[in-house]
PDB file of N, CA, C and O in Angstrom:
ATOM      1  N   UNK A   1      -2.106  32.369  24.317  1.00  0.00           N
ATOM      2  CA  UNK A   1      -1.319  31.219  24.734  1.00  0.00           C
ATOM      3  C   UNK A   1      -1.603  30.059  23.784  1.00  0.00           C
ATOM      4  O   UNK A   1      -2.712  29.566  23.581  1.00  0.00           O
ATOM      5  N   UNK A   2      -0.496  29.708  23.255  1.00  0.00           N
ATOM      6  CA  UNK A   2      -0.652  28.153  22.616  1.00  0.00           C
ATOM      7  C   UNK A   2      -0.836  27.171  23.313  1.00  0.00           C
ATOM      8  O   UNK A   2      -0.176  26.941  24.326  1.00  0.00           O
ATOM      9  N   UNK A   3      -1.971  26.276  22.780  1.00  0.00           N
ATOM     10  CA  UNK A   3      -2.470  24.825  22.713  1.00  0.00           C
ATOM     11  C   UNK A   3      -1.987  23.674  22.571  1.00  0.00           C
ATOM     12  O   UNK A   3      -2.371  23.032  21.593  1.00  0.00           O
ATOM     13  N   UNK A   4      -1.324  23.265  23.195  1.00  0.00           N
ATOM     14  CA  UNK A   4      -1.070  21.729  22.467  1.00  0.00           C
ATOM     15  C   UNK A   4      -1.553  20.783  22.386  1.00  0.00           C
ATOM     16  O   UNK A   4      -2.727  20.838  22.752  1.00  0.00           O
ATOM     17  N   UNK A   5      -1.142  19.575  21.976  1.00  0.00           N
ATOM     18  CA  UNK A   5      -1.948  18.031  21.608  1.00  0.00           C
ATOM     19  C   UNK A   5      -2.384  17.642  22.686  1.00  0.00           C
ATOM     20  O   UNK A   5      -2.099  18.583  23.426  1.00  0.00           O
ATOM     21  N   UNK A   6      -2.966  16.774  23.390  1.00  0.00           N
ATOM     22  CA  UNK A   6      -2.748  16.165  24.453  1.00  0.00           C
ATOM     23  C   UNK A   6      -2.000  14.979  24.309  1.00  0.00           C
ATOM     24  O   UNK A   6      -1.810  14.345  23.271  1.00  0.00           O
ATOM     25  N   UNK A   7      -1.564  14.720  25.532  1.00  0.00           N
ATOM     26  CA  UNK A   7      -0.394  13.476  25.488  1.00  0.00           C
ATOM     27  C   UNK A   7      -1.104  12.456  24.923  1.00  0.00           C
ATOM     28  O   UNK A   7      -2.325  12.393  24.776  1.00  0.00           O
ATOM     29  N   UNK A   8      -0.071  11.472  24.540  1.00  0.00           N
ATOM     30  CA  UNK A   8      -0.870  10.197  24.197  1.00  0.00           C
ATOM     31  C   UNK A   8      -2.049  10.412  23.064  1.00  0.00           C
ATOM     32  O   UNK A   8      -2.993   9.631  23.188  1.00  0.00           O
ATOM     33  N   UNK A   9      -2.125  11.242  22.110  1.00  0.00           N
ATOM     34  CA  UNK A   9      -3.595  11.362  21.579  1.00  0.00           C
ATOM     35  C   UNK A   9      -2.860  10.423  20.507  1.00  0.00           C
ATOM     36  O   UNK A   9      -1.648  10.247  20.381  1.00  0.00           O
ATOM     37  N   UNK A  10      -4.079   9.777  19.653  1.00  0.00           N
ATOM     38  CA  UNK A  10      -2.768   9.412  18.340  1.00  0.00           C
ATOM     39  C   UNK A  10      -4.192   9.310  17.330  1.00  0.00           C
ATOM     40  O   UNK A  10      -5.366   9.481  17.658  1.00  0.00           O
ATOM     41  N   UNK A  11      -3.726   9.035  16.253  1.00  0.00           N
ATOM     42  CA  UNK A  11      -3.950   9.608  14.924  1.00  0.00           C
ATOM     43  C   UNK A  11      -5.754   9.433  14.590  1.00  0.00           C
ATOM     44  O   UNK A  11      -5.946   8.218  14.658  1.00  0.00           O
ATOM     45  N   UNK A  12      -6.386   9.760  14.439  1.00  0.00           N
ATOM     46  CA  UNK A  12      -7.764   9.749  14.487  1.00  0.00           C
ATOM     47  C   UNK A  12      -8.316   9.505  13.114  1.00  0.00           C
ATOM     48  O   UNK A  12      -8.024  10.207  12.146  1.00  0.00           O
ATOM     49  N   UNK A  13      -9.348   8.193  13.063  1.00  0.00           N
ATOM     50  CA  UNK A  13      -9.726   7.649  12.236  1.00  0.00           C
ATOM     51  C   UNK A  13     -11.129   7.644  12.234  1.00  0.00           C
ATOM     52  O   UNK A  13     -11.906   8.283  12.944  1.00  0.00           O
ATOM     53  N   UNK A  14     -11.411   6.595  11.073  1.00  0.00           N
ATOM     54  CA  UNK A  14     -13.332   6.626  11.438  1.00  0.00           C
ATOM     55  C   UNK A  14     -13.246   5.500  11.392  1.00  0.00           C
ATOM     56  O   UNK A  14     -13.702   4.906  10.415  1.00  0.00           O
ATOM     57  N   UNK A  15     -12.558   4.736  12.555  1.00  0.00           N
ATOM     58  CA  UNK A  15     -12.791   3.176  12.664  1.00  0.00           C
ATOM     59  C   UNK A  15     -13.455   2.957  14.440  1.00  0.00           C
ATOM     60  O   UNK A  15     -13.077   3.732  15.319  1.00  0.00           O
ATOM     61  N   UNK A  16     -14.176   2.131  14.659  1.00  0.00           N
ATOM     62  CA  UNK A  16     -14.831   1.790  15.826  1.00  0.00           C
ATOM     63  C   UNK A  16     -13.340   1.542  16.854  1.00  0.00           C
ATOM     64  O   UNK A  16     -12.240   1.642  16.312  1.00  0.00           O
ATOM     65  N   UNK A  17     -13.468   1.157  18.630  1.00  0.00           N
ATOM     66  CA  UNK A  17     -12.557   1.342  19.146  1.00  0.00           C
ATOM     67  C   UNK A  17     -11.464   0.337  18.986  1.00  0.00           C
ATOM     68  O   UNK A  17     -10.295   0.696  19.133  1.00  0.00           O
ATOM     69  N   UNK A  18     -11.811  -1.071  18.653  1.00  0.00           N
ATOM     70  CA  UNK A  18     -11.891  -2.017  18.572  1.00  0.00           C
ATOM     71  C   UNK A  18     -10.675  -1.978  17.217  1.00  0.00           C
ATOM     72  O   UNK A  18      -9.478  -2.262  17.170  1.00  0.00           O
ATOM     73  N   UNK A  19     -11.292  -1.669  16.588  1.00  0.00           N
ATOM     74  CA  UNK A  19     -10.454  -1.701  14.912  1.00  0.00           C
ATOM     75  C   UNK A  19      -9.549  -0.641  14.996  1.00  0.00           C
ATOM     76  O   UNK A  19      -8.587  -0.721  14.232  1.00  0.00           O
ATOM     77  N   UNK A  20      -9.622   0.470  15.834  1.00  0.00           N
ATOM     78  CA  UNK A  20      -8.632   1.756  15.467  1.00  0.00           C
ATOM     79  C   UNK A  20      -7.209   0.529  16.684  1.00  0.00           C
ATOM     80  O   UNK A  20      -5.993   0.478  16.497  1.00  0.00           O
ATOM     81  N   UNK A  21      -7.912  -0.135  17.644  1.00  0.00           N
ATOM     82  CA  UNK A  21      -6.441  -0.722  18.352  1.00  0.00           C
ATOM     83  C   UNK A  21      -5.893  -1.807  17.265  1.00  0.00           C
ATOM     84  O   UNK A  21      -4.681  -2.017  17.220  1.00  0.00           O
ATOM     85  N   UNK A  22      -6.572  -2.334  16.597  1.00  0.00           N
ATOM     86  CA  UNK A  22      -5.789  -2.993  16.034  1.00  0.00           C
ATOM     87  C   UNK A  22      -5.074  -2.530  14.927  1.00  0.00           C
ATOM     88  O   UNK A  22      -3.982  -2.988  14.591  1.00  0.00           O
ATOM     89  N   UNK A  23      -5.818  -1.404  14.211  1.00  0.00           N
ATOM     90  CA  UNK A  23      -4.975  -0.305  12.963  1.00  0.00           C
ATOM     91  C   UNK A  23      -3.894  -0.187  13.785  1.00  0.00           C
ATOM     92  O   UNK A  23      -2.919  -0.862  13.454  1.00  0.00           O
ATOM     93  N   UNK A  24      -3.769   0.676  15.044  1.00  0.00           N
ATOM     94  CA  UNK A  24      -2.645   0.710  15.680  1.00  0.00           C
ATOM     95  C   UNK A  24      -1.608  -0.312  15.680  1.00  0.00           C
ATOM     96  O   UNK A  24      -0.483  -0.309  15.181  1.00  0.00           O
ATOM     97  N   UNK A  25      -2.199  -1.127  16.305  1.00  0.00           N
ATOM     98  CA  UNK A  25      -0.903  -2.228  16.468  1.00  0.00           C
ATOM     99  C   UNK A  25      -0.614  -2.805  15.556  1.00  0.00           C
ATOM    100  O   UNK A  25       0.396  -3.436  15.865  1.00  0.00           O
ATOM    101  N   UNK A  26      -0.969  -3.074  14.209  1.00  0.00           N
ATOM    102  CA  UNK A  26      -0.566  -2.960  12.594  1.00  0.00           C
ATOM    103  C   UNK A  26       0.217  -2.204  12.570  1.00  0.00           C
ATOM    104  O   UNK A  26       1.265  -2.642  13.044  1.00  0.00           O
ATOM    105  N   UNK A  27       0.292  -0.857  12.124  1.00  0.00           N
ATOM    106  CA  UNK A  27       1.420   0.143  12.215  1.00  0.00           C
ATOM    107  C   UNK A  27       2.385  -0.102  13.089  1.00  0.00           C
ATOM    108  O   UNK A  27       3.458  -0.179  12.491  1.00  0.00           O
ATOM    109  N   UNK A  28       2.504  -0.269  14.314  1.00  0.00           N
ATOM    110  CA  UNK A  28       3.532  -0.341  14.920  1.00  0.00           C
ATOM    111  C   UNK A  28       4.143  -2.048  14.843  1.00  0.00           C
ATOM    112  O   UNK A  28       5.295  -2.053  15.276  1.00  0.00           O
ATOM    113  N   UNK A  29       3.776  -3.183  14.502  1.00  0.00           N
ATOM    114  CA  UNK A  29       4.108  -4.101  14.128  1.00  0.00           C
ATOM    115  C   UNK A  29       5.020  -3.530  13.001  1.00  0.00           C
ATOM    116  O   UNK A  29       6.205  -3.267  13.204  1.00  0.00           O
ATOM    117  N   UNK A  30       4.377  -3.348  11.754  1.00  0.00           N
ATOM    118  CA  UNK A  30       5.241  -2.784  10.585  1.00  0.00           C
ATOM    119  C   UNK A  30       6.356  -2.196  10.695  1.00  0.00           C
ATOM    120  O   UNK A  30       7.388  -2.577  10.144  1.00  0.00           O
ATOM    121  N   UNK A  31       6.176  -0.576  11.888  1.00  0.00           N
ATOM    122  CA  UNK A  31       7.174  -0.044  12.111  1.00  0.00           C
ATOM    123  C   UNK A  31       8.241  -0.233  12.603  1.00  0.00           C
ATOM    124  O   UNK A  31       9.220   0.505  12.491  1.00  0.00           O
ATOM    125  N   UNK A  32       8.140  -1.732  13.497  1.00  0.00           N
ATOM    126  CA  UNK A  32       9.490  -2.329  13.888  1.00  0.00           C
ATOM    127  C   UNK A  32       9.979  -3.241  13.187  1.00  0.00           C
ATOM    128  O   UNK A  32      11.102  -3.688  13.422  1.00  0.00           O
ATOM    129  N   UNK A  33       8.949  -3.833  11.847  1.00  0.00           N
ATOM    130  CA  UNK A  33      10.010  -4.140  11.406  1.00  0.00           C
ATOM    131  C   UNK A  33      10.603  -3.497   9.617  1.00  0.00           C
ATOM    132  O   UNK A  33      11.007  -4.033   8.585  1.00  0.00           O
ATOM    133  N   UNK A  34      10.375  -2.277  10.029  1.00  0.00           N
ATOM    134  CA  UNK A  34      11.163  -1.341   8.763  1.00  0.00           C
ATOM    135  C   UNK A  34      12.659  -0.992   9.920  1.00  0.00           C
ATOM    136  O   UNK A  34      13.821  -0.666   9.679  1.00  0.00           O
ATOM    137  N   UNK A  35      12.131  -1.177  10.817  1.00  0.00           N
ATOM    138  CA  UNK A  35      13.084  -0.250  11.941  1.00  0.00           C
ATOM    139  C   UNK A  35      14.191  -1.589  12.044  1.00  0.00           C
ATOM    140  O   UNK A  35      15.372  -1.381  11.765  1.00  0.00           O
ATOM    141  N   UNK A  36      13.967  -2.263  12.248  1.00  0.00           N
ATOM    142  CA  UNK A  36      14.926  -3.989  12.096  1.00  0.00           C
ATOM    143  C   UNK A  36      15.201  -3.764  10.465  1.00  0.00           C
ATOM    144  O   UNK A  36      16.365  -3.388  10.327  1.00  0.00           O
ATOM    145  N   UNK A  37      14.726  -3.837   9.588  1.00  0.00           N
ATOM    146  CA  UNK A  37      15.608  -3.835   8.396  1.00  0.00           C
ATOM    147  C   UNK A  37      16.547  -2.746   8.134  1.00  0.00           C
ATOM    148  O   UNK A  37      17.251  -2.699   7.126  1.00  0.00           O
ATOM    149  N   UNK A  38      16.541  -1.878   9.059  1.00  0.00           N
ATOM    150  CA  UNK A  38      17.166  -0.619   8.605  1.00  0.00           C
ATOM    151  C   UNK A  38      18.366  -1.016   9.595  1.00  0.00           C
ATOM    152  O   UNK A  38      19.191  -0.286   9.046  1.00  0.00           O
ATOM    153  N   UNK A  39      18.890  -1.444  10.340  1.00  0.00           N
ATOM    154  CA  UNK A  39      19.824  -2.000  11.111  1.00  0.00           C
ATOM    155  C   UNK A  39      19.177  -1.634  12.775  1.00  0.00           C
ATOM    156  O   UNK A  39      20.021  -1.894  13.633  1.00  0.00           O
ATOM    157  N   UNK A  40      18.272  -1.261  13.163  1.00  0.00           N
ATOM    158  CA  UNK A  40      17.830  -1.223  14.161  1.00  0.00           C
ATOM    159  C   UNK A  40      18.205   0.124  15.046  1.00  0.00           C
ATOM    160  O   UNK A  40      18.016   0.084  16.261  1.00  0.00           O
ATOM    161  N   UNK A  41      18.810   1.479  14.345  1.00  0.00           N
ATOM    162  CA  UNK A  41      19.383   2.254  14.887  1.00  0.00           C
ATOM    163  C   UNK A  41      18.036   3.058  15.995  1.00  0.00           C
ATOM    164  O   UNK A  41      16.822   2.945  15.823  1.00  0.00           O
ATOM    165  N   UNK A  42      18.487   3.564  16.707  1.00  0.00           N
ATOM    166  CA  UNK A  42      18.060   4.365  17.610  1.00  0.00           C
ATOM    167  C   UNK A  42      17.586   5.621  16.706  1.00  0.00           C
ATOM    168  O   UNK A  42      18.160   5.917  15.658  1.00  0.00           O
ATOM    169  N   UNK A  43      16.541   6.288  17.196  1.00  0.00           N
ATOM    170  CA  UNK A  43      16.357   7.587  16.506  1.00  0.00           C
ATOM    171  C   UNK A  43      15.720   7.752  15.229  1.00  0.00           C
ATOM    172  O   UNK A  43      15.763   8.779  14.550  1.00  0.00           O
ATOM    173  N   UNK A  44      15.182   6.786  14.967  1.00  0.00           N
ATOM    174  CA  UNK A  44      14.221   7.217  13.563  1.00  0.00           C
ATOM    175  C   UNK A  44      13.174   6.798  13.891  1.00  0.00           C
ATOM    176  O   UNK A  44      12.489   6.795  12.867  1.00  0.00           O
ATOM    177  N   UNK A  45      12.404   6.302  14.995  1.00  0.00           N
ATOM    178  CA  UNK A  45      10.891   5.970  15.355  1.00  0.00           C
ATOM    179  C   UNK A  45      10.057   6.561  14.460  1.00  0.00           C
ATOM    180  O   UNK A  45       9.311   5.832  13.805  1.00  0.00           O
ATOM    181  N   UNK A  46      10.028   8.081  14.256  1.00  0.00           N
ATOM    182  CA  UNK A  46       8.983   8.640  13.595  1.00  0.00           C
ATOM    183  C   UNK A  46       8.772   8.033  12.307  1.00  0.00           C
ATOM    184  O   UNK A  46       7.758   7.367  12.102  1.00  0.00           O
ATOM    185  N   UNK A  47       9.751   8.230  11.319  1.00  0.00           N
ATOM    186  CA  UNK A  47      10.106   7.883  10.209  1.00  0.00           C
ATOM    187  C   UNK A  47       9.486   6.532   9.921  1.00  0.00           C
ATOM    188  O   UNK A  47       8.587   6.308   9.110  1.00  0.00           O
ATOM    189  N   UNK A  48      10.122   5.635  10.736  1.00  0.00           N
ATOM    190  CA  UNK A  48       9.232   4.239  10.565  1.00  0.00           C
ATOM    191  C   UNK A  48       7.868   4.348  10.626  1.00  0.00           C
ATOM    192  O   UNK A  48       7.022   4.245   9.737  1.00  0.00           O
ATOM    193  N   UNK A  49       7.770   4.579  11.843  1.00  0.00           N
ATOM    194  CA  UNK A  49       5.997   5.098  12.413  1.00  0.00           C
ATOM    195  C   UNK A  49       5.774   5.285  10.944  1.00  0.00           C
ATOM    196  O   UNK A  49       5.720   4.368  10.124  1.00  0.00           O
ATOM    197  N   UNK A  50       5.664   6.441  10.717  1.00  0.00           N
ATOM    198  CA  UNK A  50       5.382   7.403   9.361  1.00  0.00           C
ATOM    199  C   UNK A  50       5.041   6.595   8.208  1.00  0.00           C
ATOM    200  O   UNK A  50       3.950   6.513   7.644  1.00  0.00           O
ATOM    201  N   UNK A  51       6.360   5.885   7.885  1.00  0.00           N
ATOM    202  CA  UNK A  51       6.126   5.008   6.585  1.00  0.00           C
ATOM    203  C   UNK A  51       5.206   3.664   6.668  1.00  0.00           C
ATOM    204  O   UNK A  51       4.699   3.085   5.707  1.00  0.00           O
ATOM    205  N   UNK A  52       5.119   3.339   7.921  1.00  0.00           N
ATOM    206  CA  UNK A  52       4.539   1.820   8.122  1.00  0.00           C
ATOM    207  C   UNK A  52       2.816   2.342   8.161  1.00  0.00           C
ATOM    208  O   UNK A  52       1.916   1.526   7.964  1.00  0.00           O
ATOM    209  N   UNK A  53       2.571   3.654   8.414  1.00  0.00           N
ATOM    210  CA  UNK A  53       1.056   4.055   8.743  1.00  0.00           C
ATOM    211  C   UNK A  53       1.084   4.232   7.629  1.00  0.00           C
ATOM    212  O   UNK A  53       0.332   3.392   7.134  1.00  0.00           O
ATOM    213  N   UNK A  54       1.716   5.139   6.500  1.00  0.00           N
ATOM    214  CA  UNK A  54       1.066   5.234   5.063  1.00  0.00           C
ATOM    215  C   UNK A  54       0.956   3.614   4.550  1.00  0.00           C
ATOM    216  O   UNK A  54      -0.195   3.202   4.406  1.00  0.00           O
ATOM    217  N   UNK A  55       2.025   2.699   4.273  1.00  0.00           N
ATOM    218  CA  UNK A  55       1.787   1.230   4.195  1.00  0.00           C
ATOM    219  C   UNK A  55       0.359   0.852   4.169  1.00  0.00           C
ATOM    220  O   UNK A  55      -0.282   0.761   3.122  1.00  0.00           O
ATOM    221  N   UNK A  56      -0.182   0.608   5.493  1.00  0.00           N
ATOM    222  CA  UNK A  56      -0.819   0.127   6.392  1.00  0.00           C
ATOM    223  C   UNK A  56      -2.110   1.117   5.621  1.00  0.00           C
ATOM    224  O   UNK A  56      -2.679   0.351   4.845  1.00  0.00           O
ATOM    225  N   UNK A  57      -2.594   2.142   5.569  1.00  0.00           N
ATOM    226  CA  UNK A  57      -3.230   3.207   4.961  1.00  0.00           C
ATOM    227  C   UNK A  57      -3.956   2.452   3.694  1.00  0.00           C
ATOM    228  O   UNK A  57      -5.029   1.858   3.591  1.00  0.00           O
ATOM    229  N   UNK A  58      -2.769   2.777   2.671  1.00  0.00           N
ATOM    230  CA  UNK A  58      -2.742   2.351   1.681  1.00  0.00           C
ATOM    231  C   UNK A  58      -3.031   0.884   1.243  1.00  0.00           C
ATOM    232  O   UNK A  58      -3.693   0.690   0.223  1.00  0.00           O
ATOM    233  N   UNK A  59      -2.551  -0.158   1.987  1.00  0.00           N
ATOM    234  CA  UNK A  59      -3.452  -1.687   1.685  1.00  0.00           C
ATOM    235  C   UNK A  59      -4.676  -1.406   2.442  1.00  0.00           C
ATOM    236  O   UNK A  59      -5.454  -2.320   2.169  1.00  0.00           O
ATOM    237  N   UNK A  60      -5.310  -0.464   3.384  1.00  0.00           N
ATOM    238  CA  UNK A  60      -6.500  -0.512   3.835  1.00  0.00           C
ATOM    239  C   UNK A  60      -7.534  -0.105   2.516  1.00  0.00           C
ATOM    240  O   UNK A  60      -8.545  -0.604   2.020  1.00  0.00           O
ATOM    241  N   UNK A  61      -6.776   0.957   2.279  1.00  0.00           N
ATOM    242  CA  UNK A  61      -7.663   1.885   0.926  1.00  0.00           C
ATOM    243  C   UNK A  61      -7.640   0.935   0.010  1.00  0.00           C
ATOM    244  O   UNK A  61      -8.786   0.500  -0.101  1.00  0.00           O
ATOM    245  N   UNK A  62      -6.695   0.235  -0.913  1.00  0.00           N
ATOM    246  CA  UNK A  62      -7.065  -0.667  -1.952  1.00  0.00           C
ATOM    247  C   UNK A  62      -7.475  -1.825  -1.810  1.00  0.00           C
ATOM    248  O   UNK A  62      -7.399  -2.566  -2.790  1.00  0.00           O
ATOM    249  N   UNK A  63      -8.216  -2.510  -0.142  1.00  0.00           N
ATOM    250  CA  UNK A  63      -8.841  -3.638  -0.081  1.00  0.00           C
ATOM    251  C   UNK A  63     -10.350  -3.053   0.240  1.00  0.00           C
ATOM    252  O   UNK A  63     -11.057  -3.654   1.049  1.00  0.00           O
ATOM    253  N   UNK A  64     -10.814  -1.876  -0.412  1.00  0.00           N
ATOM    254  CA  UNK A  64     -12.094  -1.365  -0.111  1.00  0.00           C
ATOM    255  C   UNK A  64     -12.645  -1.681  -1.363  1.00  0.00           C
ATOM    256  O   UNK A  64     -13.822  -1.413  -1.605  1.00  0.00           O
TER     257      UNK A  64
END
């Protein structure tokens, strides 16, 4: 029998609890507003998600 995720799990880091909520809510700040420049359509959540966490990733990694 297959396994799945558990609900709600989300992306796992090596940041304390504190800093992974705010990584979070960075990304999803970002992601709404790639999701507003794109005309606001319905149905691409992931996509934004997606691109705003590499973003977000990536200025983390080059302010180390």
């Amino acid at each position: 029998m297959k396994k799945s995720a558990p609900k709600n799990s989300s992306p796992k880091t090596n940041l304390p609890p504190l800093d992974q909520l705010a990584h979070e809510r960075e990304i999803s700040r970002r992601a709404y507003e790639l999701w507003e420049a794109a005309g606001g359509h319905h149905g691409d959540d992931l996509r934004h998600w997606l691109a705003a966490e590499r973003e977000v990733q990536a200025r983390s990694e080059s302010a180390k």
